[in-house]
C-alpha positions as CSV (number, residue, x, y, z in Angstrom):
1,X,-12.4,25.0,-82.8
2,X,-8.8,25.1,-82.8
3,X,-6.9,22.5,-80.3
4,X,-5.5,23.6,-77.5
5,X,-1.4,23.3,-77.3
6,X,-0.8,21.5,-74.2
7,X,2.4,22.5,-72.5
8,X,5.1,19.9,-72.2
9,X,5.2,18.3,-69.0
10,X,9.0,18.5,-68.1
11,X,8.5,22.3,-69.1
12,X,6.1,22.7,-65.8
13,X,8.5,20.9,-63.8
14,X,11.3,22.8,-64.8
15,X,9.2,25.6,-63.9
16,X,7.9,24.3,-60.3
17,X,11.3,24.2,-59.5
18,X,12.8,27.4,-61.2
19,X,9.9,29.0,-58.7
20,X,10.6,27.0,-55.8
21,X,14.5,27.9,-56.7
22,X,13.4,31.4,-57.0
23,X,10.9,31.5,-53.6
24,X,14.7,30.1,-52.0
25,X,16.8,32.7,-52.9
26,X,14.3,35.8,-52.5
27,X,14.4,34.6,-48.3
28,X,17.9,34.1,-48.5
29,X,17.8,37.3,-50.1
30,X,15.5,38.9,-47.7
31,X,18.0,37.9,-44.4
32,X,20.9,38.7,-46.1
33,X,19.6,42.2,-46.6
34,X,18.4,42.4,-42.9
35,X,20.2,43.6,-39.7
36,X,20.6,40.0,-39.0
37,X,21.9,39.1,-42.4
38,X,24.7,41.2,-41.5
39,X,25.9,39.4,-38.1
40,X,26.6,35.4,-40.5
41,X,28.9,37.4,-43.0
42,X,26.6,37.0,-45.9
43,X,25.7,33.9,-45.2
44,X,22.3,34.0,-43.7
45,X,21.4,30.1,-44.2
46,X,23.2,29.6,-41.2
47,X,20.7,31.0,-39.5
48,X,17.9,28.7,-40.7
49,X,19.9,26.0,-39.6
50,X,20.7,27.2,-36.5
51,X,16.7,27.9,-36.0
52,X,16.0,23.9,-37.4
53,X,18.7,23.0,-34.6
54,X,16.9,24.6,-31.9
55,X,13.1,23.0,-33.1
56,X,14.8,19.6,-32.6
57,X,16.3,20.2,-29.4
58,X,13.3,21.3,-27.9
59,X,11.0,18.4,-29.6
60,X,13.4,16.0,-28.0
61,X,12.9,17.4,-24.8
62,X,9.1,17.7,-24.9
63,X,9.3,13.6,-26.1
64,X,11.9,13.0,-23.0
65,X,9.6,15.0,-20.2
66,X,6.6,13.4,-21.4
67,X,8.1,9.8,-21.6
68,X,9.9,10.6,-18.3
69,X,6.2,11.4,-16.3
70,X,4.6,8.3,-18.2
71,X,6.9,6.3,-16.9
72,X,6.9,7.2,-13.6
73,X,3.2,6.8,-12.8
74,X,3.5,3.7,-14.0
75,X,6.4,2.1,-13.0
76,X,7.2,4.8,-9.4
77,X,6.6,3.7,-6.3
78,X,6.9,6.8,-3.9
79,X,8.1,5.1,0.0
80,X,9.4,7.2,3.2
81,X,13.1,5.9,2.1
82,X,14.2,6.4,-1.6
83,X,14.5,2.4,-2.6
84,X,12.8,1.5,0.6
85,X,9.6,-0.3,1.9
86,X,9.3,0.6,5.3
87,X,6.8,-1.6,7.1
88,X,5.8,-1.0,11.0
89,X,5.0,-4.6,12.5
90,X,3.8,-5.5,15.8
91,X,5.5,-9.1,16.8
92,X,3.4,-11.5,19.0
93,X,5.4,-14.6,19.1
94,X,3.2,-16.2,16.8
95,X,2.3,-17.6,13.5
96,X,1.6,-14.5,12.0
97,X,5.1,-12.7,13.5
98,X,7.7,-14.3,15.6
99,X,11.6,-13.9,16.1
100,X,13.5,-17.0,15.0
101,X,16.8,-18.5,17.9
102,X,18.6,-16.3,14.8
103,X,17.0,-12.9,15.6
104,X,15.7,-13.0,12.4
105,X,11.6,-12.6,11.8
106,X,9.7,-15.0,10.4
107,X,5.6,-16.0,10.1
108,X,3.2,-15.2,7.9
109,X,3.3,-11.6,7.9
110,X,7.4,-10.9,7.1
111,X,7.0,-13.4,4.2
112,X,4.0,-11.4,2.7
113,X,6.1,-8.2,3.2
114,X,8.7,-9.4,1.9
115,X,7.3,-10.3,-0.9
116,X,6.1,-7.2,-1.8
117,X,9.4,-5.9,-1.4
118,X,11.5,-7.8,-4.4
119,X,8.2,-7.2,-6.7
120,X,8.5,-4.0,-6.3
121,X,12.4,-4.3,-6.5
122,X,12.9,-2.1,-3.2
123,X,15.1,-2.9,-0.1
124,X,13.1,-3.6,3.4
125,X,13.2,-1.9,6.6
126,X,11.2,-4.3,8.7
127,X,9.9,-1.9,12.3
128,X,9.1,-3.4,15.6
129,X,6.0,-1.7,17.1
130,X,4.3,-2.2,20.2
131,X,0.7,-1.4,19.7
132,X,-1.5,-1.5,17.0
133,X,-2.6,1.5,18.2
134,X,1.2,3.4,17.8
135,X,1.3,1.4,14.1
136,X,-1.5,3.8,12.9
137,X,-0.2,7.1,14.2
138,X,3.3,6.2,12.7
139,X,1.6,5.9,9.4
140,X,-0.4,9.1,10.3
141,X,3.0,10.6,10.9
142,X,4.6,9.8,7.7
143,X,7.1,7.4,9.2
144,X,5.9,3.6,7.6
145,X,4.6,2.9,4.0
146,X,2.6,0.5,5.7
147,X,2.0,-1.5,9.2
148,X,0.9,-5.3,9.5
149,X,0.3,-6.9,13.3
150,X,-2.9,-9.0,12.9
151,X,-4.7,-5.4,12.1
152,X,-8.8,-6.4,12.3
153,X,-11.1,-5.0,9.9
154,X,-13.4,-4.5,13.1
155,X,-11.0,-1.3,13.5
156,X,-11.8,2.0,12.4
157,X,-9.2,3.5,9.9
158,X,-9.1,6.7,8.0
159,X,-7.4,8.4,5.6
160,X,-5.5,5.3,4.5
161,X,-5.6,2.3,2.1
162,X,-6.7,-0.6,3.7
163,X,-5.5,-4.4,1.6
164,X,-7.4,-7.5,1.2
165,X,-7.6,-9.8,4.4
166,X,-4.7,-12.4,4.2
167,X,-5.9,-14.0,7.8
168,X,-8.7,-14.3,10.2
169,X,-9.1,-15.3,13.9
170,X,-12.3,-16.3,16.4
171,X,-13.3,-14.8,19.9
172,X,-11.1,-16.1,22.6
173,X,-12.7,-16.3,26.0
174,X,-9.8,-16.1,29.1
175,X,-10.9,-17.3,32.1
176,X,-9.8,-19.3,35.3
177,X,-8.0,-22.4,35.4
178,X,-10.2,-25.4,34.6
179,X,-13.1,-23.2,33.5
180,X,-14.0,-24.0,29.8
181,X,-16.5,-21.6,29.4
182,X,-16.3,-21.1,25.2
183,X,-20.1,-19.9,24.9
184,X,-22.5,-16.7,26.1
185,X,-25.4,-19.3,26.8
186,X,-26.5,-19.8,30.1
187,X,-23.9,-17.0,31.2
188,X,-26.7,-14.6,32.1
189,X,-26.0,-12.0,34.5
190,X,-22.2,-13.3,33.9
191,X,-19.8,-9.8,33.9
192,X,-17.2,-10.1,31.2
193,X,-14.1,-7.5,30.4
194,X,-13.9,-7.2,26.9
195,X,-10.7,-6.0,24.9
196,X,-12.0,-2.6,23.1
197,X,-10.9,-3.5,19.9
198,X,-13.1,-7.3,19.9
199,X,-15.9,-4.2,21.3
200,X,-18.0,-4.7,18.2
201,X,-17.1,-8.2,17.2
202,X,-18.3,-9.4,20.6
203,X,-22.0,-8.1,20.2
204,X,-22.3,-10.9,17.4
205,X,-21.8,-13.6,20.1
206,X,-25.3,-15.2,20.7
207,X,-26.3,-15.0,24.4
208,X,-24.5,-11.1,24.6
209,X,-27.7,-9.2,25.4
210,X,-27.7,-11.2,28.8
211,X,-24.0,-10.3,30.3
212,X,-22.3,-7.7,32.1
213,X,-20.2,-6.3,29.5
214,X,-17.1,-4.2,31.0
215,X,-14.5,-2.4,28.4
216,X,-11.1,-2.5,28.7
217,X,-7.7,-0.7,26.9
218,X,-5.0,-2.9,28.8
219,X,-4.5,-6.9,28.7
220,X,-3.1,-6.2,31.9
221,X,-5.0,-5.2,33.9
222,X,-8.2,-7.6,32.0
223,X,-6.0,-10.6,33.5
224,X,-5.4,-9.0,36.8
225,X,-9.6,-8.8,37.1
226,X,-9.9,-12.4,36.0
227,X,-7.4,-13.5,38.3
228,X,-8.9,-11.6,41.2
229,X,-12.3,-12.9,40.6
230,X,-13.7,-9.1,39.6
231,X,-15.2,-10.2,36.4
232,X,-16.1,-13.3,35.4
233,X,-13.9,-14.1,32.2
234,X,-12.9,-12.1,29.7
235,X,-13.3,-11.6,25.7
236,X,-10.1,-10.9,23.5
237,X,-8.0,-11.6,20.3
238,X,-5.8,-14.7,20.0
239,X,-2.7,-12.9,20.6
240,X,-4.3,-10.8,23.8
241,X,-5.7,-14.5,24.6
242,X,-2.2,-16.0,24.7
243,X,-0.1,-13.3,26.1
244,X,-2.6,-13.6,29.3
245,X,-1.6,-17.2,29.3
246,X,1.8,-16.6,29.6
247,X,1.8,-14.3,31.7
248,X,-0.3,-16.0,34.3
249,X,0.7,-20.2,33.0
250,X,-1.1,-21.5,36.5
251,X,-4.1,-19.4,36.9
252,X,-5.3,-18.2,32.9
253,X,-6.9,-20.3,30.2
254,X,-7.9,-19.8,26.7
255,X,-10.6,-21.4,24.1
256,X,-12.3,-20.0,21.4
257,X,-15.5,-19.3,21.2
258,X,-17.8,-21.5,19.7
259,X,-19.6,-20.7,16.7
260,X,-18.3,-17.5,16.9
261,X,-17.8,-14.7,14.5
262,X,-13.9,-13.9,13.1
263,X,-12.0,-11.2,12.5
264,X,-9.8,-10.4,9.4
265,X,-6.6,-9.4,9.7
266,X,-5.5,-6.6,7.1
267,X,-2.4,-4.3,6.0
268,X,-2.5,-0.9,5.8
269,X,-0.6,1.4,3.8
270,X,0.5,5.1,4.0
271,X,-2.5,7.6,2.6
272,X,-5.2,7.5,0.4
273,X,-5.7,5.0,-3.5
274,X,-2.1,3.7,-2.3
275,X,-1.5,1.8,-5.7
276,X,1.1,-0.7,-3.7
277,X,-2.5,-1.9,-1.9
278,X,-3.1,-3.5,-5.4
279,X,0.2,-5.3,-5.5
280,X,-0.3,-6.1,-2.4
281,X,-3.5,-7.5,-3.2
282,X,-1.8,-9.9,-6.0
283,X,0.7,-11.4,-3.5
284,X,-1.7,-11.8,-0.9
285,X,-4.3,-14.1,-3.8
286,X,-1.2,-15.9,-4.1
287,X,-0.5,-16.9,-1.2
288,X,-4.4,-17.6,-0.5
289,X,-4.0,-20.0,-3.4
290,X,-1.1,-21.9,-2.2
291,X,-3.1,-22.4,1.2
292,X,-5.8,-24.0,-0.6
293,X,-3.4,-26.1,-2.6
294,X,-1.8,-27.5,0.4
């Protein structure tokens, strides 16, 4: 059988490109014979670079939205005040809040906030509030990014993001000068006002099944009873505990109640899966470390 002639290599290249050549100038050909041709002045590449122009514009601004909303639901923190943390506090002269001689706040909650602040590189607005109570429905309100005043866990709280406890506090009893009563036992029959936020927290005290429980909304008027000899003694926070004292130095005392159950003190922030809660959460190990350390 006769061999086959093989066709020199650089022949078929010469080819591939004499088509590819060819393929060219026929669309060349092709727009410079259209109605659009006509408007480049026989120049119709123009166009195709004019169309390559416009695919690279828009690629680069597909790349720069995407990068753009990446980045900011990683690195954005949305707060009240563009660049702002705005934090509702309640102040109760104590370790946990108090004024310095300077005006200035200081305790354990401004230094956690604070904190949070320069990690998330944002300026802080630090608010004085005067209730717990007013804290929450500021945060309802859209007014705070989050609140902080020895908030209990023993609290119910809705539709926002509740942090890790960074401090915890006993039962205080309140009761007459030179009474040391610190324990339910052997109280029965006893009535007792009870703050309604230590409500629940007070039921874990043994010996409660046997008292006269009595609710109260206002510290003042549970130390006007005591005083008065209405009720027996009465059941509160730390900070109710010691506002009574002060307000009533020759006729109030405080103890905490032995054995008794604690509270834990939380921060809570503005709406629902509030990613600064986790950051938060970071600063607040931190500082729990640094406790244990000491």
């Amino acid at each position: 059988m006769a061999e086959e002639k093989k066709e020199p290599v650089a022949k078929k290249a010469k080819e591939g490109i004499d088509a590819g050549e060819n393929k060219e100038k026929g669309l060349l050909s092709g727009l410079n014979n259209s109605p659009i041709g006509g408007l480049f002045g026989g120049r119709p590449w123009i166009l195709l670079i004019a169309v390559a122009f416009v695919i690279v514009i828009l690629l680069i601004v597909i790349i720069a939205s995407i990068a753009g909303r990446n980045g900011g639901s990683q690195g954005g923190i949305s707060t009240v005040e563009e660049g702002i943390l705005t934090v509702g506090i309640v102040v109760g002269g104590d370790r946990y809040a108090a004024y310095e001689d300077n005006g200035s706040l200081s305790g354990i909650e401004p230094e956690l906030v604070t904190s949070l602040a320069e990690a998330e590189d944002l300026g802080l607005k630090l608010i004085e509030v005067d209730t717990v109570d007013n804290l929450i429905k500021m945060l309802d309100n859209g007014e705070l990014d989050m609140a902080v005043g020895r908030i209990s866990t023993a609290r119910s709280i809705s539709n926002h993001t509740i942090s890790d406890a960074y401090g915890q506090s006993g039962i205080f009893f309140v009761t007459t000068l030179h009474d040391y009563t610190d324990s339910l036992d052997l109280m029965s029959g006893y009535s007792a006002g009870i703050m309604s936020d230590m409500a629940e927290l007070s039921k874990e005290l043994s010996g409660y099944l046997y008292i006269s429980p009595h609710d109260y909304t206002s510290i003042i008027t549970l130390g006007e009873d005591i005083v008065s000899g209405k009720i027996s003694f009465g059941l509160c926070n730390e900070r109710d505990a010691i506002t009574l004292v002060k307000g009533y130095p020759n006729d109030i005392q405080l103890q905490q109640a032995a054995n008794g159950p604690k509270e834990q003190y939380v921060a809570v922030f503005r709406g629902r899966n509030n990613p600064q809660t986790l950051i938060f959460n970071a600063i607040i190990s931190d500082y729990m470390d640094n406790l244990a350390i000491q």
